[in-house]
Each structure stands twice: as structure tokens, then as C-alpha cells.
C-alpha positions in Angstrom: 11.0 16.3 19.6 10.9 18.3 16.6 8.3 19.4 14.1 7.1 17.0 11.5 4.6 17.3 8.3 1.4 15.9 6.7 2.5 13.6 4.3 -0.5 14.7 2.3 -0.4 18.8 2.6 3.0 19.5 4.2 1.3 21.6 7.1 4.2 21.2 9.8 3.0 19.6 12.8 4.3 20.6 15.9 5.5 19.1 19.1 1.6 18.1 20.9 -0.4 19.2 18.4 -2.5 16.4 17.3 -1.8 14.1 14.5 -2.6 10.4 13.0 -0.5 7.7 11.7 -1.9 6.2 8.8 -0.5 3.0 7.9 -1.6 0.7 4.7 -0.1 -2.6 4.2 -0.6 -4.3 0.8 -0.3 -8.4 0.6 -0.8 -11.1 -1.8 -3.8 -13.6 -0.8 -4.8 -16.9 -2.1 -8.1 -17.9 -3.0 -6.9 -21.7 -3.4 -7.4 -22.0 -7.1 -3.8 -21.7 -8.9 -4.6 -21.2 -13.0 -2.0 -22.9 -15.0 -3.0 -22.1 -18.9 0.1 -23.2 -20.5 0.5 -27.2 -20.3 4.2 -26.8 -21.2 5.1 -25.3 -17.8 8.5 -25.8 -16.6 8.2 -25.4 -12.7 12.1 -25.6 -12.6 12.4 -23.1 -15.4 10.1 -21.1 -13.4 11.9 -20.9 -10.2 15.5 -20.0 -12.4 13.6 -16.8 -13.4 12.8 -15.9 -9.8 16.0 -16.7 -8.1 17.5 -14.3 -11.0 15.1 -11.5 -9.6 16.1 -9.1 -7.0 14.7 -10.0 -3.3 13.1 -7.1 -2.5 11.5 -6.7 -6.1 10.4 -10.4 -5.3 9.4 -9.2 -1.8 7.4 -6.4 -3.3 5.1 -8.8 -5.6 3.8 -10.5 -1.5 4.1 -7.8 0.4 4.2 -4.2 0.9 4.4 -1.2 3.5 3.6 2.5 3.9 3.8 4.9 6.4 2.1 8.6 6.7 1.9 11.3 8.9 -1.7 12.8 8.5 -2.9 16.6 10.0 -6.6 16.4 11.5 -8.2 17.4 8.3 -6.1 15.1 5.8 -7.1 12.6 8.1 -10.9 13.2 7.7 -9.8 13.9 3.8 -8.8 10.6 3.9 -11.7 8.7 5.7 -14.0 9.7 3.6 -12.7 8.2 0.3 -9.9 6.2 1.0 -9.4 4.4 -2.3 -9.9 8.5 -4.1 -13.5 6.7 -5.9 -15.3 8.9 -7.8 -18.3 11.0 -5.9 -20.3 12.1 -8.5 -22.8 8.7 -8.8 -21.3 7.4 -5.0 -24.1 5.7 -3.4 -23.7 6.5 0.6 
């Protein structure tokens, strides 16, 4: 197996040394309420402007995938404030 590196530094990790995965997945959800504000909706016309849309553009919009490598310490980096919030008035 060779050496890899943390997605987040670029330290090379090397064969045994400990490491994480870190793996977000982003989907749409559905609260049950569907908003339609303009009473001149074509569903049809609708659908015409999404079949003329790429798949994985479309694919995007529902669903979406990443994969990093993390060290130790970008892993505990990362733990701590995953969604990078601001600390200065952070309640913990």
C-alpha cells in the first residue's frame, strides 16, 4: 500500500500510521409542504426544463458525496467545528 495525504494539510500518511475517513453526504429532504407561488404553473413545461438538464447536474440538486482522508489532528480540527461556525460568541 502506498502513502496517502490529509485532504485538509497534505501531511503524507504512511502505510499503518493512523488515519480517519471522513465522509459527508448532502441530500434533499421533504418537509411535506410543496410552495407553489405562481398560479400559472405549467407542470409539463416544468418537467421540459429538467429533462433538458444534464443528469448529474439534476443528480446534484438530490444528492451529493464526499470523501476525505483526515491525519489525527485534522480529524480533531474537524470535530470540533465541523460546519467552520464562528468561536468568538460560541456557547459550549
Amino acid at each position: 500500500m502506498s502513502s496517502q495525504r490529509c485532504s485538509r494539510c497534505q501531511k503524507i500518511i504512511h502505510p499503518g500510521d493512523l488515519f480517519y475517513r471522513l465522509l459527508i453526504k448532502v441530500f434533499a429532504d421533504f418537509d411535506g409542504v410543496i410552495n407553489i407561488r405562481n398560479t400559472n404553473f405549467d407542470i409539463k413545461k416544468e418537467f421540459k426544463k429538467v429533462e433538458a438538464l444534464p443528469e448529474d447536474l439534476i443528480e446534484e440538486e438530490v444528492f451529493k458525496e464526499f470523501i476525505f482522508v483526515l491525519c489525527p489532528r485534522c480529524k480533531e480540527i474537524y470535530c470540533a467545528n465541523p460546519l467552520f461556525l464562528p468561536l468568538d460568541d460560541a456557547y459550549f
